[in-house]
C-alpha positions in Angstrom: -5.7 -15.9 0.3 -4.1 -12.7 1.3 -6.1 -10.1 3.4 -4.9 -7.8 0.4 -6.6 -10.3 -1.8 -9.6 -11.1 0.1 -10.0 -7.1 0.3 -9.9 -6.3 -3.4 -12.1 -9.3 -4.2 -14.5 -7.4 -2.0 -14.1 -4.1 -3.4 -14.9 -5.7 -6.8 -18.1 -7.4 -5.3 -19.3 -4.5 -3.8 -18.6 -2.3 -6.9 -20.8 -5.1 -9.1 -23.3 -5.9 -6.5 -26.6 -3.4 -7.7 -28.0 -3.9 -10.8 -28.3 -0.4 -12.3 -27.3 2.4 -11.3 -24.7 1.8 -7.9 -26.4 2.7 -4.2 -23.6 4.8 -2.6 -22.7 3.2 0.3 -21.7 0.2 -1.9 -19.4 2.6 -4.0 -18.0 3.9 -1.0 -17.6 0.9 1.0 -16.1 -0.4 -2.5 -13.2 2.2 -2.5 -12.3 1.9 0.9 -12.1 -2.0 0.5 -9.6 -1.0 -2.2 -8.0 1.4 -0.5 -7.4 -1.2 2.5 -6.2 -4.1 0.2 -3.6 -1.6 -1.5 -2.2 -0.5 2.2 -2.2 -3.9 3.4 0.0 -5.2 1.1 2.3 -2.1 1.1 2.2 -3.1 4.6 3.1 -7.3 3.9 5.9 -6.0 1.2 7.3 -3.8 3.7 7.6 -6.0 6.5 8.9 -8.6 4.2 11.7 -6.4 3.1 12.5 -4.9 6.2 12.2 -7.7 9.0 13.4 -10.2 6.4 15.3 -11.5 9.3 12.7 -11.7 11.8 10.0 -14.7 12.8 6.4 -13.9 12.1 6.2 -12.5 15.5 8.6 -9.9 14.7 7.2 -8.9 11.1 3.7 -9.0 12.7 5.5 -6.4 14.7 6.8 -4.5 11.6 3.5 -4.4 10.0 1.6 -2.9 12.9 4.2 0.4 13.2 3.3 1.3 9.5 1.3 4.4 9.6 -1.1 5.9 7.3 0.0 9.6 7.5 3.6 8.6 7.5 3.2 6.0 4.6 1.6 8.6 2.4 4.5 10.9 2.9 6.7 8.5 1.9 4.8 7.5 -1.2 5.1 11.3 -2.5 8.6 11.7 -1.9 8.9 8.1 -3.6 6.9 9.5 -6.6 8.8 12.6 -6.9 12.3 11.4 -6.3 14.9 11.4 -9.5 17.7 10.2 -7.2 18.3 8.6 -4.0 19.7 11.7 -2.9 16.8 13.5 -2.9 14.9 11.3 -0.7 15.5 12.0 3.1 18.3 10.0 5.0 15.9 8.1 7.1 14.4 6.6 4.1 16.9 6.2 1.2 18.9 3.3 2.6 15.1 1.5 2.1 14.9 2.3 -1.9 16.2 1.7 -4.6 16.5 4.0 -8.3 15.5 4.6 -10.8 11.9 3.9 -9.9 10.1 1.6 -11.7 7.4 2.7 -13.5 4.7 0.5 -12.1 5.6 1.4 -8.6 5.9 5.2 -9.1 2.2 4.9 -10.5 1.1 3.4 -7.1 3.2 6.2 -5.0 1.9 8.9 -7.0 -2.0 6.7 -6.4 
């Protein structure tokens, strides 16, 4: 299984674990398990795509130089873009439009 797998599957646990009302560390822990499983597969999907060329070495590589900060910027561009124009140069040759409607709803997430 997928780390983004095996971290959703634990958000889910720890979401369902107390009987009754939820402690909050097991909420929290529970949304930060999801947010994890959703970044690391961003992360896979993106290395896939863009070191579709490269061993496993080299997409391990991939995968380690996504950033948080920077990944969230992209996904608000992503969410607001109507064009590929409007996206910046850097990033544009990476996409593709019109945005799906699935994948806008995780950007704009």
């Amino acid at each position: 299984m997928s780390l983004a797998k095996d971290l959703l599957t634990q958000a889910q646990q720890l979401a369902t674990l107390d009987k009754g009302r939820p402690k909050q560390a097991n909420l929290r822990r529970a949304v930060s398990s999801a947010y994890y499983a959703l970044f690391h597969l961003l992360v896979a999907e993106g290395a896939a795509a863009v070191g579709a060329r490269l061993n496993a070495a080299g997409r391990a590589r991939v995968r380690r130089a996504f950033a948080h900060a920077e990944m969230k910027e992209v996904c608000r561009a992503y969410a607001k873009a109507t064009s590929v124009v409007s996206m910046k140069p850097e990033i544009a040759p990476l996409l593709s439009f019109p945005v799906e409607g699935e994948i806008r709803n995780v950007a704009q997430t």
